[in-house]
N, C-alpha and C positions, 0 to 999 in steps of 0.2 A: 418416571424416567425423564430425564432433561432431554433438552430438544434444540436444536438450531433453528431459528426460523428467518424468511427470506421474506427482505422486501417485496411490496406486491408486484412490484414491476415487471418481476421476473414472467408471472402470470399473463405480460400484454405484449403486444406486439407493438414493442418503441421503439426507437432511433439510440433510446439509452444505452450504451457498452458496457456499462458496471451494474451488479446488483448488489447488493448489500446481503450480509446475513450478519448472526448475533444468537449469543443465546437468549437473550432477553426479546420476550417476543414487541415490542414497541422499539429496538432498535436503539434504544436509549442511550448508551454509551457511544455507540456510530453515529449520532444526531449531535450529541453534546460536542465529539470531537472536531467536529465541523470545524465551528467557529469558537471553542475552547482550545485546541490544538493546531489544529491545519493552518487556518488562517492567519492566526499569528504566528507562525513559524514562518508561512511563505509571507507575511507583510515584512515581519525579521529582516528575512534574506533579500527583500525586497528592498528595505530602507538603508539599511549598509550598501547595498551596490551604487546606489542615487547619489550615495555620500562619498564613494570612491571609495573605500575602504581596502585594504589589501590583506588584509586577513578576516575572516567570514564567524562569527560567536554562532556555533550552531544552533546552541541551547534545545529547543525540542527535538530537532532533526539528531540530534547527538545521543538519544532517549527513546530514540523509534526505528522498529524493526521490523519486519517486510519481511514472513515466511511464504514461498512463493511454489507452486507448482506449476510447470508448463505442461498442460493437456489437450487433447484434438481438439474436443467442444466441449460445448456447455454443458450436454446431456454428461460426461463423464466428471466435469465441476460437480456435477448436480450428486453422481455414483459415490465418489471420493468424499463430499459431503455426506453422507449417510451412511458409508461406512465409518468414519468419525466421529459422529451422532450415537451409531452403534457401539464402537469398541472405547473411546475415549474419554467422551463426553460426562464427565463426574460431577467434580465439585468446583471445577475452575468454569469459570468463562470464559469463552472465545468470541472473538468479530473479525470479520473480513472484509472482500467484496472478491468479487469471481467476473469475468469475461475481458474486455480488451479495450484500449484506447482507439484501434485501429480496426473500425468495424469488415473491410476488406478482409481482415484477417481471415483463415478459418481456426487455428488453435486458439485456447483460448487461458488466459492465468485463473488459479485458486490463492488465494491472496491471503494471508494472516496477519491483524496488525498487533502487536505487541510492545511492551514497556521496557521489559527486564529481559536480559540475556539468559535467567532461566527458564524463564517464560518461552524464550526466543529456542533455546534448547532443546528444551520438553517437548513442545509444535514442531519441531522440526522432525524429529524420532517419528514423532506419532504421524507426521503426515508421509512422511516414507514409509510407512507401514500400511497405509492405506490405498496409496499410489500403486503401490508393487502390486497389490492385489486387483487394480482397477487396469495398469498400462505401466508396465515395470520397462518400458523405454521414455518414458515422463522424466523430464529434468523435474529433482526438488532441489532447491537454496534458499540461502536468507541474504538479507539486505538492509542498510541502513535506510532508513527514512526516504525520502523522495527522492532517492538517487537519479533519477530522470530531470531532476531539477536542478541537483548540486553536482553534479559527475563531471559533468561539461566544464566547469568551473572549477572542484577542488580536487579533480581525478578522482582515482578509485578509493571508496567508502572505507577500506580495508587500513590506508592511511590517514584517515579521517582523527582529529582532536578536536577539542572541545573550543577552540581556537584555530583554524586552519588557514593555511596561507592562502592564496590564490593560487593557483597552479596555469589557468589559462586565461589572463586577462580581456583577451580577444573578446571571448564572449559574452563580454559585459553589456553594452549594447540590448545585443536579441536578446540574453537572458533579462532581460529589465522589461524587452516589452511582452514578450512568454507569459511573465507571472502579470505586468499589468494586464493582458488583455484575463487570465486566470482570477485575479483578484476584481476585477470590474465587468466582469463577463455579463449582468444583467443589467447593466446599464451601457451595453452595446460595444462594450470597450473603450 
């Protein structure tokens, strides 16, 4: 039987807000996407703003999909994960991460990242089927890419192209230094 398995971290008592899981148990695809996907996407979105740009190439961000459930805590991230494990889990693989940017929180997100809108589809069925059975008052949706980073900027993901205008130039500024302090985060900002 395949398995899900979770960063160790989940195990310690950190300051961390995210854990990671994967079906591969080294995390290998959530490791690689780091800095083969993320990085370059927010340097992208990063280097167009610098240059003034008034319409934004999303290129990854345009390719990436955010299946998402909102639940009280972590212990039911952890439920909802194992029921998924249980009833779903076949031949495809899956990666996520689970908890909150904003540790004050007490609810907490199950996160699914994906490529392809059937991908994006199929995760989404199966996690409402999973949800309903853990906390059938649980928001499930999907989302493009880091809409926390480009929402401010090109509005709702829903109008989003492959090419998109600006929608709110204002935030050009903060969103510049956002991602630098994001992108240069270990060298203190």
């Amino acid at each position: 039987m395949r398995r899900i398995y979770l960063d160790k971290r989940v195990w310690r008592d950190t300051k961390e807000n995210w854990v990671s899981f994967e079906s591969d148990p080294k995390l290998r695809v959530t490791k690689a996407n780091i800095y083969g996907r993320c990085v370059p996407c927010i340097s992208n979105l990063y280097q167009q703003l610098q240059e003034g740009k008034e319409e934004i190439e999303l290129k990854e961000a345009f390719h990436c999909w955010k299946v998402v459930a909102v639940l009280k805590d972590r212990e039911e991230c952890l439920e909802v994960l194992a029921k998924y494990e249980d009833r779903f889990l076949g031949t495809h693989d899956v990666r996520g991460k689970f908890g909150s940017s904003q540790p004050s929180k007490t609810s907490k997100v199950l996160m699914f990242h994906v490529e392809q809108e059937e991908e994006r589809d199929r995760i989404f069925k199966e996690l409402q089927a999973c949800v309903q059975e853990v906390n059938p008052e649980a928001e499930v949706f999907y989302q493009r890419a880091c809409a926390n980073l480009y929402y401010e900027l090109l509005g709702d993901w829903r109008d989003w192209k492959e090419m998109t205008q600006i929608k709110n130039p204002a935030v050009r500024t903060m969103l510049i230094e956002r991602i630098k302090k994001l992108l240069y985060w270990e060298k203190g900002g």
